[in-house]
LUMROGU-938542 format. One record per residue: x, y, z of N, C-alpha, C in turn; chain; residue number from 1. Coordinates in nm, 3 decimals. Layout:
// LUMROGU-938542
X / Y / Z / X / Y / Z / X / Y / Z / A / NUM
...
This chain:
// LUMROGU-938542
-5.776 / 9.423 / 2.788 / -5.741 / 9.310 / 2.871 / -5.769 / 9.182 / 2.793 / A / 1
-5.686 / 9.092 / 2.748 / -5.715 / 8.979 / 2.703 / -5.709 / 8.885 / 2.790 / A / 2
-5.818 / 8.730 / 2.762 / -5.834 / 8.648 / 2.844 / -5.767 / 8.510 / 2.778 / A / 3
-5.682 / 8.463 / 2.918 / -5.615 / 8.392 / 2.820 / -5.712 / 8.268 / 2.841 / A / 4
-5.646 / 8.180 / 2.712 / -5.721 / 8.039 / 2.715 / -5.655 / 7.957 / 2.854 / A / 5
-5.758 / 7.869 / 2.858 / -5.710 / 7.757 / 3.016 / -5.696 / 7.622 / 2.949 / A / 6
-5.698 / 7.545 / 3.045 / -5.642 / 7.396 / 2.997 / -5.714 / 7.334 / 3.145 / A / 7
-5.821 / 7.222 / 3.166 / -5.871 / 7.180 / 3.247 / -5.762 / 7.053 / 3.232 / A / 8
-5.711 / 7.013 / 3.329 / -5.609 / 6.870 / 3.301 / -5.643 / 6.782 / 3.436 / A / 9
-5.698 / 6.632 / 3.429 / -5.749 / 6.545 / 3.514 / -5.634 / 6.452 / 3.508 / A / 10
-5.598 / 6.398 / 3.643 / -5.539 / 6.257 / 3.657 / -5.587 / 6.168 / 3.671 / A / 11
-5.570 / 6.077 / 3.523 / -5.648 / 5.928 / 3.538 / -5.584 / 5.817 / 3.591 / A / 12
-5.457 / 5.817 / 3.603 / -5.365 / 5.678 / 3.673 / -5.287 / 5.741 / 3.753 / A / 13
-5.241 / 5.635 / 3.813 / -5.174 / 5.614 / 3.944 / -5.015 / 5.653 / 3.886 / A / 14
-4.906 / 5.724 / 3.991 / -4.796 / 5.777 / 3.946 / -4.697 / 5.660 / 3.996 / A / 15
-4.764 / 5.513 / 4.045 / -4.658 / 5.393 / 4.086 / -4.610 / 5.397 / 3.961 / A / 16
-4.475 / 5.332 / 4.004 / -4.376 / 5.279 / 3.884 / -4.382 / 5.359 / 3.740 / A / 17
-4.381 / 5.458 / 3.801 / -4.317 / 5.593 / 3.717 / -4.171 / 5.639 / 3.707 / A / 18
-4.119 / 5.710 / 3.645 / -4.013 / 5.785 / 3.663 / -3.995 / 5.931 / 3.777 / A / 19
-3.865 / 5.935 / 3.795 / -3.919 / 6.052 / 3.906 / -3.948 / 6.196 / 3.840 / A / 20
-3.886 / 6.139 / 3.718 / -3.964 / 6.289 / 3.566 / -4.084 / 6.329 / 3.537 / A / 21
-4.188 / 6.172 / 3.563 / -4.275 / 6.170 / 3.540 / -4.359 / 6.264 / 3.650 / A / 22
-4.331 / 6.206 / 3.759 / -4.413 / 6.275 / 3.894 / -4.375 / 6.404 / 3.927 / A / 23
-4.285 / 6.423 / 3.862 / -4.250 / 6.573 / 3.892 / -4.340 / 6.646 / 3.831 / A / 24
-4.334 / 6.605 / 3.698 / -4.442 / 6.667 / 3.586 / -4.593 / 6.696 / 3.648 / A / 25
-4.626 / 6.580 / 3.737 / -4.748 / 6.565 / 3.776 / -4.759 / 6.651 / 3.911 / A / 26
-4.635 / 6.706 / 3.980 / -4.621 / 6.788 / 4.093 / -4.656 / 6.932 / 4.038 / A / 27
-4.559 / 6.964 / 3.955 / -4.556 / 7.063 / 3.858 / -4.708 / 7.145 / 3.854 / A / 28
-4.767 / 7.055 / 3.776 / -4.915 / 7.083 / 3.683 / -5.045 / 7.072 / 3.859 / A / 29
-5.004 / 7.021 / 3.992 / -5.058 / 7.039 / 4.113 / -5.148 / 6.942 / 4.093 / A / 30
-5.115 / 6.813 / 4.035 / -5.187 / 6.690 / 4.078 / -5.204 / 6.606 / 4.187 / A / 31
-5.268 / 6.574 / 4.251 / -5.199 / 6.511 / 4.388 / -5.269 / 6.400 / 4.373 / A / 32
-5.353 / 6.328 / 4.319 / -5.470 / 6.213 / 4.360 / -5.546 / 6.159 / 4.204 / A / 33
-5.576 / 6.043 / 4.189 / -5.680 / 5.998 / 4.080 / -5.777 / 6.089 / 4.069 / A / 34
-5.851 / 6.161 / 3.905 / -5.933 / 6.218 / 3.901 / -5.958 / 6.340 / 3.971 / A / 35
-5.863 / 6.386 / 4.018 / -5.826 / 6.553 / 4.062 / -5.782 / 6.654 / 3.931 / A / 36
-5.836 / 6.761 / 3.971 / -5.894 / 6.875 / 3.811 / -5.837 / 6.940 / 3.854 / A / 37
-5.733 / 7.026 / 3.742 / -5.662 / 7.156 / 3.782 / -5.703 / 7.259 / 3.644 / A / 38
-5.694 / 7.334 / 3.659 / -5.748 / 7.412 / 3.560 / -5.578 / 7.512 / 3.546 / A / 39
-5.474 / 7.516 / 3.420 / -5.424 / 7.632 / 3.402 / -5.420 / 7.661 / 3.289 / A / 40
-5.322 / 7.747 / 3.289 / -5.303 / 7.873 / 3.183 / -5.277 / 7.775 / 3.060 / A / 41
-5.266 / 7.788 / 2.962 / -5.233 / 7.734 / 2.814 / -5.095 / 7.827 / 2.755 / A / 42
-4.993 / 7.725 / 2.777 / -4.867 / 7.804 / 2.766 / -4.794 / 7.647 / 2.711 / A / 43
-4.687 / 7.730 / 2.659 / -4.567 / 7.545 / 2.601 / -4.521 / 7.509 / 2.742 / A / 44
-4.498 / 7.558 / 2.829 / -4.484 / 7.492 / 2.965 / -4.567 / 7.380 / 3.024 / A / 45
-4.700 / 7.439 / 3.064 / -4.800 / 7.366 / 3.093 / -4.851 / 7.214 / 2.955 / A / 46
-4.783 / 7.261 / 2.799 / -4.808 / 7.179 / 2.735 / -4.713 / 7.087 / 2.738 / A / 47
-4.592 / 7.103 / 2.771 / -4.476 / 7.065 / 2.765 / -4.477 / 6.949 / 2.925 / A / 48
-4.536 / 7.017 / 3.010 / -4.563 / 6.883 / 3.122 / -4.641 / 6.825 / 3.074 / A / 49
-4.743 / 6.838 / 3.000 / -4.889 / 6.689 / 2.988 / -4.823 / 6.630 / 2.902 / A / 50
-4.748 / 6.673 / 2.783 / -4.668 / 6.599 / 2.659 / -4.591 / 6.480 / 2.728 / A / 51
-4.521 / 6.509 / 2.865 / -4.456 / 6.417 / 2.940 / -4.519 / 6.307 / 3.008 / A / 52
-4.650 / 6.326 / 3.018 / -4.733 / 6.233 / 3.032 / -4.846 / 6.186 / 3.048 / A / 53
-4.844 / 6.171 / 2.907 / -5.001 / 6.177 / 2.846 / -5.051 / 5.989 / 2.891 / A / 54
-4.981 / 5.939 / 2.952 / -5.066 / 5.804 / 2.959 / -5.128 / 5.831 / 3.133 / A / 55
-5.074 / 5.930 / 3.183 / -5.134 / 5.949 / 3.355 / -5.235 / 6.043 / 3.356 / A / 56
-5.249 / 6.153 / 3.207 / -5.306 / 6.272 / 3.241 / -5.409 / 6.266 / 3.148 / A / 57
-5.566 / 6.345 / 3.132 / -5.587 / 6.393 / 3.017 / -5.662 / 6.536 / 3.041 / A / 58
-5.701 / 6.542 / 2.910 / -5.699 / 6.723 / 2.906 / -5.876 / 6.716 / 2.864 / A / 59
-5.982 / 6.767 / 2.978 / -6.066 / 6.803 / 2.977 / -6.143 / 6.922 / 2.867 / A / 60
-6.227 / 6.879 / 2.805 / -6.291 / 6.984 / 2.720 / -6.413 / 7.062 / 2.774 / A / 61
-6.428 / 7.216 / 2.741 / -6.505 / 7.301 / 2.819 / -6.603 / 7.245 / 2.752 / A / 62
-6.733 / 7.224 / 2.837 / -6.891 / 7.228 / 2.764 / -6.960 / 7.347 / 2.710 / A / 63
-6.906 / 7.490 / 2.708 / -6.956 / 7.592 / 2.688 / -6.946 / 7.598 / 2.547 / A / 64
């Protein structure tokens, strides 16, 4: 059984005066609010939404 790697991803800004590409991205990845944590899978999908917007999102590092 392999474990896959995760991706902790936080929303730091507000999705006003965005594109509706943008917020989709941010629907997508199950952001709903400032500073809300989603934890997924590490796939070109999931990289492929934060790539779309990296000035609303960032990507949390494990402390372990």
């Amino acid at each position: 059984m392999t474990d896959k790697k995760k991706l902790r991803i936080q929303q730091v800004r507000s999705p006003i005066c965005t594109t509706p590409g943008q917020r989709a991205a941010l629907v997508t990845l199950g952001l709903r609010r400032i500073r809300s944590v989603v934890e997924r899978e590490d796939s070109p999908a999931v990289r492929g939404a934060v790539a779309k917007i990296p000035h609303l999102v960032q990507i949390l590092e494990d402390k372990s």
